[in-house]
C-alpha positions as CSV (number, residue, x, y, z in Angstrom):
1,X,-15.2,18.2,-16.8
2,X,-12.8,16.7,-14.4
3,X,-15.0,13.8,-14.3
4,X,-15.2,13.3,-18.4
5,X,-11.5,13.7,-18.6
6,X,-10.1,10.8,-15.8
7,X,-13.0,8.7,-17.5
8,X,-11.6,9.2,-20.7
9,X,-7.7,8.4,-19.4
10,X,-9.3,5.0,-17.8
11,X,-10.8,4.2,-21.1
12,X,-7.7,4.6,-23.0
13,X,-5.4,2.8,-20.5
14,X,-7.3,-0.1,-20.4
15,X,-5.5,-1.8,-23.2
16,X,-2.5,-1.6,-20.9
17,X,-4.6,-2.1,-17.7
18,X,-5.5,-5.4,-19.1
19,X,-1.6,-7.4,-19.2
20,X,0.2,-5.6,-16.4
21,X,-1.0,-2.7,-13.5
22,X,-3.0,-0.2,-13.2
23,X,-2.6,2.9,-10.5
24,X,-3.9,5.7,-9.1
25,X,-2.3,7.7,-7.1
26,X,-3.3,11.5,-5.8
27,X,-3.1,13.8,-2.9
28,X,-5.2,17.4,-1.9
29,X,-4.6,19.0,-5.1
30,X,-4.0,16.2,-7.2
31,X,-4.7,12.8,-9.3
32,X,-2.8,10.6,-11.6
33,X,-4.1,7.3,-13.2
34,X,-1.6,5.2,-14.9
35,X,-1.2,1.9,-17.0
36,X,1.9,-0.4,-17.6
37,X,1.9,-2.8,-20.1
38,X,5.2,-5.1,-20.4
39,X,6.2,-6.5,-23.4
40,X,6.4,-9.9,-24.0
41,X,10.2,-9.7,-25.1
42,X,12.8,-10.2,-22.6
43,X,16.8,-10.1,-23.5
44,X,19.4,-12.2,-21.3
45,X,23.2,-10.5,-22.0
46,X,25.9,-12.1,-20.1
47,X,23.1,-14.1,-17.5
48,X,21.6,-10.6,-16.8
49,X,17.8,-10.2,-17.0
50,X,15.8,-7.8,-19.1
51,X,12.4,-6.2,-19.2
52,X,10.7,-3.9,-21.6
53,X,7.5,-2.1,-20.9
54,X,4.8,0.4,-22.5
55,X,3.3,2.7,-19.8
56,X,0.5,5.7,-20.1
57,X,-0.3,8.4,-17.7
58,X,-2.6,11.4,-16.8
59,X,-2.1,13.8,-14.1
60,X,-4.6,16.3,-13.1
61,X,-2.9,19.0,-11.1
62,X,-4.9,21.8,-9.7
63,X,-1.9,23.3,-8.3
64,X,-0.4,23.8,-11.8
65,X,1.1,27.0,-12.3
66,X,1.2,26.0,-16.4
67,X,-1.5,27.1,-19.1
68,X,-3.4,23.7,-18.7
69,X,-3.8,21.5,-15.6
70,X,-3.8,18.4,-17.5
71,X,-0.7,15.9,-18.4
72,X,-0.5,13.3,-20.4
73,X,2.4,11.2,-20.8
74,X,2.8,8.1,-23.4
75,X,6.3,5.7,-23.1
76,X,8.3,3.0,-23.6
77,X,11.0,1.6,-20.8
78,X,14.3,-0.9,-20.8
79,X,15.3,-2.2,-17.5
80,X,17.9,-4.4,-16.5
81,X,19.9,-5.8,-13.4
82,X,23.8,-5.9,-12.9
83,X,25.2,-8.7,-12.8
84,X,24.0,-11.0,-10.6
85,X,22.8,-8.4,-8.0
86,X,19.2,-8.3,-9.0
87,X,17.8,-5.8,-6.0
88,X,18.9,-3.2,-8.1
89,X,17.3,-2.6,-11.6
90,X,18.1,0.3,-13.9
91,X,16.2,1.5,-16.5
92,X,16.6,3.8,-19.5
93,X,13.5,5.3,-21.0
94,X,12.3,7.9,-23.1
95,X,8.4,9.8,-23.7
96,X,6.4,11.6,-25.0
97,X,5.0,14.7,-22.6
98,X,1.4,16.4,-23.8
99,X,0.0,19.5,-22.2
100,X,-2.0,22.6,-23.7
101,X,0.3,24.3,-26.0
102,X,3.4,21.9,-24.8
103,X,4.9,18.4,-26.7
104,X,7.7,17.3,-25.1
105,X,10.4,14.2,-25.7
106,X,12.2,13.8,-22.4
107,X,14.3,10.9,-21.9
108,X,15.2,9.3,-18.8
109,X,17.0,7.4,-16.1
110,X,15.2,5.0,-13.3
111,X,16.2,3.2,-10.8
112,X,14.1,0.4,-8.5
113,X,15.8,-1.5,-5.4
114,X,14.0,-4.4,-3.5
115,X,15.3,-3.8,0.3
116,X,16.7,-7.0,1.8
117,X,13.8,-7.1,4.6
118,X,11.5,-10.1,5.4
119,X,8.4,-7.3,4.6
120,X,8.8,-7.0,0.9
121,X,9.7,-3.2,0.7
122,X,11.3,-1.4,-2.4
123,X,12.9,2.1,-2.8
124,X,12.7,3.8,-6.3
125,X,13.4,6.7,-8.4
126,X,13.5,8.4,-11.4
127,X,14.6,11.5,-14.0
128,X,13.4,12.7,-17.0
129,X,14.5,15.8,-19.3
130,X,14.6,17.6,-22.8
131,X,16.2,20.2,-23.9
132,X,14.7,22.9,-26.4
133,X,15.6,20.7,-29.3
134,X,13.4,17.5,-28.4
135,X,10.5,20.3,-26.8
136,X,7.8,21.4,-29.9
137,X,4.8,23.7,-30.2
138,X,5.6,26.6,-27.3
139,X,8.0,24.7,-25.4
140,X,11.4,25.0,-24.6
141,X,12.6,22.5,-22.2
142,X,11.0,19.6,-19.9
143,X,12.5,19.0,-16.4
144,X,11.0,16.1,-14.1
145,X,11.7,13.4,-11.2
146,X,10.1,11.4,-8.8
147,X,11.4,9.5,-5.7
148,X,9.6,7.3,-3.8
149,X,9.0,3.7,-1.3
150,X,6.5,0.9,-1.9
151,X,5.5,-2.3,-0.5
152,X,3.4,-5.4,-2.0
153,X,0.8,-6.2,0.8
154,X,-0.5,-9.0,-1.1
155,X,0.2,-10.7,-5.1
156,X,-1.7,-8.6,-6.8
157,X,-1.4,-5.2,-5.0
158,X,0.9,-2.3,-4.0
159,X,0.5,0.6,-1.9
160,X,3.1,3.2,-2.1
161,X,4.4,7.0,-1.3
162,X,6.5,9.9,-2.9
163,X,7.1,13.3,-4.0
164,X,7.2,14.4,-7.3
165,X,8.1,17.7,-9.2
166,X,7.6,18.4,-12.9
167,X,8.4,21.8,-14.8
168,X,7.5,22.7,-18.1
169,X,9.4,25.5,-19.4
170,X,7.4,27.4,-22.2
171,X,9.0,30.1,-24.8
172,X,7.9,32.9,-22.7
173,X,8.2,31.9,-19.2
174,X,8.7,28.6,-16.9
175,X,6.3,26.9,-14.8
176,X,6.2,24.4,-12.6
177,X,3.5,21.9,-13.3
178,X,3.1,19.5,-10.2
179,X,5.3,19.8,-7.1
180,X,4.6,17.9,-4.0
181,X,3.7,14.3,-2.2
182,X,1.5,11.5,-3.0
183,X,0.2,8.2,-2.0
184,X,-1.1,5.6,-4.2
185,X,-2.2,2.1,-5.0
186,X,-1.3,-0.5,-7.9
187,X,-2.6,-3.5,-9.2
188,X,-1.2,-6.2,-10.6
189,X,-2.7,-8.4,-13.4
């Protein structure tokens, strides 16, 4: 089953495989495949840069402590620099959360900074939540971040590290989904 399902996620990412990255990342318990896509639009406000991207995701946790073990997660990004520091991008975001009996709308807050090292090394982060009113079906509130560092070995590919936590809180009780560290690998195309 676990099998069908990944092969499933990779079928439907590919769209978004196909423009940007691609990654996988997992760890004893679990597995995540994801796909970015970014948009061909880009916004320049007072000399600062923009992007915009589309990005998919599955997570397969076997430690879930939730009524499914599967995630899947659909959403759309804006990030931009300050001024002309351009280490440091911020991003506002906001997406769409699937699990058995649980639709969520979190939105969030993310944050990326290239480290000023000859090694190209960057530290990241990010938040997402939604209270009752933006949770449907037997939800009641979504609660999730992720930290993490990374480095481009080469053009096309990144290797990288974190810890993540999700909670899904249902009507009757709330569980955490996925708590704990990863590793991973993304390519670029």
């Amino acid at each position: 089953m676990l099998k069908k399902t990944i092969g499933a996620a990779l079928l439907a990412a590919l769209p978004l495989m196909a423009q940007n990255s691609a990654e996988i990342d997992l760890n004893s318990d679990d597995i995540e495949i994801a796909g970015k896509y970014e948009l061909g639009q880009s916004f320049d406000y007072d000399g600062r840069s923009s992007r915009n991207y589309l990005h998919a995701a599955y997570l397969y946790s076997g430690e879930s402590h939730t009524r499914g073990k599967n995630l899947v997660e659909f959403g759309y990004l804006a990030t931009g620099t300050l001024g002309d520091f351009t280490r440091l991008r911020f991003g506002i975001g906001i997406k769409a959360a699937l699990a058995e009996d649980y639709v969520a709308i979190p939105l969030g807050l993310t944050v990326h900074y290239r480290v000023p090292v000859e090694w190209p090394v960057s530290l990241s982060g990010e938040v997402y939540a939604a209270p009752d009113p933006l949770v449907f079906s037997d939800g009641e509130g979504y609660g999730g971040y992720r930290f993490g560092v990374e480095s481009k070995l080469i053009p096309n590919a990144t290797i990288y590290a974190g810890y993540r936590n999700i909670d899904l809180k249902y009507k009757d009780d709330s569980k955490n989904f996925n708590d704990g560290w990863y590793a991973g690998v993304r390519f670029h195309f």
